[in-house]
TORLUMBA-169102 format. One record per residue: residue in one letter; x, y, z of N, C-alpha, C, O in turn. Coordinates in nm, 4 decimals. Layout:
! residues N
(site 'A',(X,Y,Z),(X,Y,Z),(X,Y,Z),(X,Y,Z))
...
END
This chain:
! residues 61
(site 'X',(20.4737,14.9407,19.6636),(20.4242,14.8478,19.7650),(20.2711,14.8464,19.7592),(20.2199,14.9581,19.7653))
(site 'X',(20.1943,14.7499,19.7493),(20.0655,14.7382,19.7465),(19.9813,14.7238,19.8697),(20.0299,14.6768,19.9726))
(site 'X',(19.8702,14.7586,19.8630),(19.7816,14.7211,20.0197),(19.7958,14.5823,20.0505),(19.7448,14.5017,19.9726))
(site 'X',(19.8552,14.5424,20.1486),(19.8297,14.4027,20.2302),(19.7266,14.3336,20.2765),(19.7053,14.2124,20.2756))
(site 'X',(19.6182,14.4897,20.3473),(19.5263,14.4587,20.4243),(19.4384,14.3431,20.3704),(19.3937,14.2681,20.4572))
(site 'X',(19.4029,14.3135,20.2294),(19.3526,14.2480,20.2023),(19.3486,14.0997,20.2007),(19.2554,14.0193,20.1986))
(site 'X',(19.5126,14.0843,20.2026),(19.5378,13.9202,20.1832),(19.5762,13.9156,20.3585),(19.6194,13.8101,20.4048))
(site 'X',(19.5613,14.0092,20.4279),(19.6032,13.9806,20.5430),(19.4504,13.9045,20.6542),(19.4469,13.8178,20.7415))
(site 'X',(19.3403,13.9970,20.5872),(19.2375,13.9677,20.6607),(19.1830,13.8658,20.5834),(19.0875,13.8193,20.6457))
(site 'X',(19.2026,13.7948,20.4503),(19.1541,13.6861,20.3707),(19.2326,13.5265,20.4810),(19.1820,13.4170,20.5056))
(site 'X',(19.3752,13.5883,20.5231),(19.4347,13.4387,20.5865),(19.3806,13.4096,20.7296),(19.3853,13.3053,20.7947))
(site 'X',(19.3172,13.5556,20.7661),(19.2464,13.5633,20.9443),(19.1635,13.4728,20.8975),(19.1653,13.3581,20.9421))
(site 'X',(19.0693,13.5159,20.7896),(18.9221,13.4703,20.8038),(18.9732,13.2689,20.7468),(18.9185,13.1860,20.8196))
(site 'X',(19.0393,13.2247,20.6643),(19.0638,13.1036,20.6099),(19.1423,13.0347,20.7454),(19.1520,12.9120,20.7495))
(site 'X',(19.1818,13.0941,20.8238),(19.2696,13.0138,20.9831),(19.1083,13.0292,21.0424),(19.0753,12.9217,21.0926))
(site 'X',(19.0488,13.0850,21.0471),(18.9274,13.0391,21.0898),(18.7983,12.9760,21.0669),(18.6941,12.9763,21.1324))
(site 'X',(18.8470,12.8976,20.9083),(18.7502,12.8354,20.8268),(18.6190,12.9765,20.7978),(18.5002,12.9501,20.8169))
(site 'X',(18.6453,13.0627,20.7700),(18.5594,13.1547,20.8013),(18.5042,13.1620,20.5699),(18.5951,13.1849,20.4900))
(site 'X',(18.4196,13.1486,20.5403),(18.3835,13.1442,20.4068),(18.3360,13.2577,20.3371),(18.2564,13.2598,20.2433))
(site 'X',(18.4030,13.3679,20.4025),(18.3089,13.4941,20.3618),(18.4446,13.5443,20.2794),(18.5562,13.5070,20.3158))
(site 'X',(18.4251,13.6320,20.1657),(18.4750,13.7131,20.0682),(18.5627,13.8441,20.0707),(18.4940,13.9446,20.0895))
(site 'X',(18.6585,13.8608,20.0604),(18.7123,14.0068,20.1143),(18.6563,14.0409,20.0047),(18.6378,13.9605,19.9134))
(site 'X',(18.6168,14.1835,19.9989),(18.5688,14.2760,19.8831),(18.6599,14.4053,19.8950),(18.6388,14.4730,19.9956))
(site 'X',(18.7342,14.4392,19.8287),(18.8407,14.5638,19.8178),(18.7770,14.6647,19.6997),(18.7150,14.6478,19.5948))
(site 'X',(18.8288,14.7821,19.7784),(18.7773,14.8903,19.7353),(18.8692,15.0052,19.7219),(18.9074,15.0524,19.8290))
(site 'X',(18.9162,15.0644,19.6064),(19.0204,15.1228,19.6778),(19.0215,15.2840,19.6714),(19.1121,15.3672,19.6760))
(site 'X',(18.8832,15.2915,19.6588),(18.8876,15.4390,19.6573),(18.7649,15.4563,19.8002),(18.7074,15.5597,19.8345))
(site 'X',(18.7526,15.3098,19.8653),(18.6541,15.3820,19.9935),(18.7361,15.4351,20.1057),(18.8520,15.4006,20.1286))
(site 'X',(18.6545,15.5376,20.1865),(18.7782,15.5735,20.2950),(18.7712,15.5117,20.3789),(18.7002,15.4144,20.4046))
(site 'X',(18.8529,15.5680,20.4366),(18.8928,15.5860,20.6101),(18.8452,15.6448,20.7044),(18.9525,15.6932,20.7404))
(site 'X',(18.7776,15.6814,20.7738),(18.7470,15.7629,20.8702),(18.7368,15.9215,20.7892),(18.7828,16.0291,20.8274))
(site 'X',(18.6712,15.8942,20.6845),(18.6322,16.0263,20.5683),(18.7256,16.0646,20.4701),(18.6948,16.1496,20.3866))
(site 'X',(18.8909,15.9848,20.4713),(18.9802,16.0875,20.3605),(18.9939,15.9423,20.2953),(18.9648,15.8423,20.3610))
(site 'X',(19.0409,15.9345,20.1588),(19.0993,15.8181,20.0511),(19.2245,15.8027,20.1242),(19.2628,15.9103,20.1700))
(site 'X',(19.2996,15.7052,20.1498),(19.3931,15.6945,20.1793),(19.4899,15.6134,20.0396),(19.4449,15.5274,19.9639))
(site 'X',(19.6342,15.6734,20.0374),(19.6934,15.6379,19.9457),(19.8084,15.5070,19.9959),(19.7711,15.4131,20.0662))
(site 'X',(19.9482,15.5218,19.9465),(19.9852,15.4203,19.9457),(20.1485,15.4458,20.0750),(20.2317,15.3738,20.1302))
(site 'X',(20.1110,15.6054,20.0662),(20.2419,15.6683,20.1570),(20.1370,15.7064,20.2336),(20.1875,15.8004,20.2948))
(site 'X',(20.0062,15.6962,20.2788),(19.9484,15.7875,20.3662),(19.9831,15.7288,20.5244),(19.9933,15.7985,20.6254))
(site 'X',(19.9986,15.5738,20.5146),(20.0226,15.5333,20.7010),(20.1850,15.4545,20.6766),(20.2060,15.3366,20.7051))
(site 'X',(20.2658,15.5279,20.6314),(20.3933,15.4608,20.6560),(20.4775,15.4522,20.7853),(20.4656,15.5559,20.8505))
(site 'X',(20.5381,15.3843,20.8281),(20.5849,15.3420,20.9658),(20.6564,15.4237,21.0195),(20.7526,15.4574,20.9505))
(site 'X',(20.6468,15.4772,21.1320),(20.7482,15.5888,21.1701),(20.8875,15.5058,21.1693),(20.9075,15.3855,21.1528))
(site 'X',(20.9946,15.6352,21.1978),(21.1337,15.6025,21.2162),(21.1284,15.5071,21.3120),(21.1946,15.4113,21.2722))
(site 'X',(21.0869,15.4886,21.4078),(21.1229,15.3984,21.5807),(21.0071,15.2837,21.5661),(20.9754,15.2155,21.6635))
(site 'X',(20.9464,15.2673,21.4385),(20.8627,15.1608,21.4431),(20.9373,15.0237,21.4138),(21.0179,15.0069,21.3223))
(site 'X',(20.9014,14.9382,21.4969),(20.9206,14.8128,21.5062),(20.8714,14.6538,21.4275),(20.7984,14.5705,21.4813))
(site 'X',(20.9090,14.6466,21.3438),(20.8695,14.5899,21.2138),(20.9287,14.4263,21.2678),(21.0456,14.3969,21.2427))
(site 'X',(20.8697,14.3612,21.3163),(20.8825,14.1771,21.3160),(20.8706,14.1273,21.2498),(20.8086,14.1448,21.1448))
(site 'X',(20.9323,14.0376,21.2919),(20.9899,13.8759,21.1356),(20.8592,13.8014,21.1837),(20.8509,13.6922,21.1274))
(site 'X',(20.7703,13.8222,21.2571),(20.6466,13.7214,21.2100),(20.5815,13.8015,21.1024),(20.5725,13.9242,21.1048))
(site 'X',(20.5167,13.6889,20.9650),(20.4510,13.7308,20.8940),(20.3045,13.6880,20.9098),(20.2933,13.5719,20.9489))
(site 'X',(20.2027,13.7463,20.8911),(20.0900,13.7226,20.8655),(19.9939,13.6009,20.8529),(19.8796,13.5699,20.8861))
(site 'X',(20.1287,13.5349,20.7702),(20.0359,13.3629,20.7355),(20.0650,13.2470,20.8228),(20.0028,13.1425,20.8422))
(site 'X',(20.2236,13.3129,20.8906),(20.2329,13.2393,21.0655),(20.1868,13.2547,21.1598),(20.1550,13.1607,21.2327))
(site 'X',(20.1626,13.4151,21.1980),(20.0544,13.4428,21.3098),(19.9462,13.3459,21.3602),(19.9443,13.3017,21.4751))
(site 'X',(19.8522,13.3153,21.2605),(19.7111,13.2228,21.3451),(19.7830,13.0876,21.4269),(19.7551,13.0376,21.5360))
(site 'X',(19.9068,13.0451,21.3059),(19.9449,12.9166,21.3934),(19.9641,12.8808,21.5388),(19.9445,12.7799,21.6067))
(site 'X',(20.0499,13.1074,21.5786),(20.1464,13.0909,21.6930),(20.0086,13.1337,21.7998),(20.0122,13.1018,21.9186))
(site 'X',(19.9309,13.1828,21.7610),(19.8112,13.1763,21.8324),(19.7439,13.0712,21.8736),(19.6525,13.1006,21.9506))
(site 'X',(19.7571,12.9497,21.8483),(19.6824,12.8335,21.9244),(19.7631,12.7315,22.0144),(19.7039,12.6411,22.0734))
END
């Protein structure tokens, strides 16, 4: 599974006509440690919704 974060905050900034560049990095940290690809996986009781990412801005206006 690959990082999301990136195409996730590229569709925030394009729903907001916003023209600035995501720049990915994948060895910068976090709050001081590298984070990998199992490091924030969802707990058992986490709640995972059928909205995706590129519908969100819509259901927001």
């Amino acid at each position: 599974m690959r990082n999301r974060s990136p195409s996730l905050i590229r569709n925030g900034l394009a729903a907001e006509n916003d023209p600035r560049e995501v720049v990915t990095d994948g060895h910068a940290p976090c709050f001081g440690a590298e984070l990998h690809e199992a490091t924030l996986p969802p707990g058992p009781d986490a709640h995972i919704a059928e909205t995706r990412s590129t519908e969100w801005p819509a259901q927001q206006q």
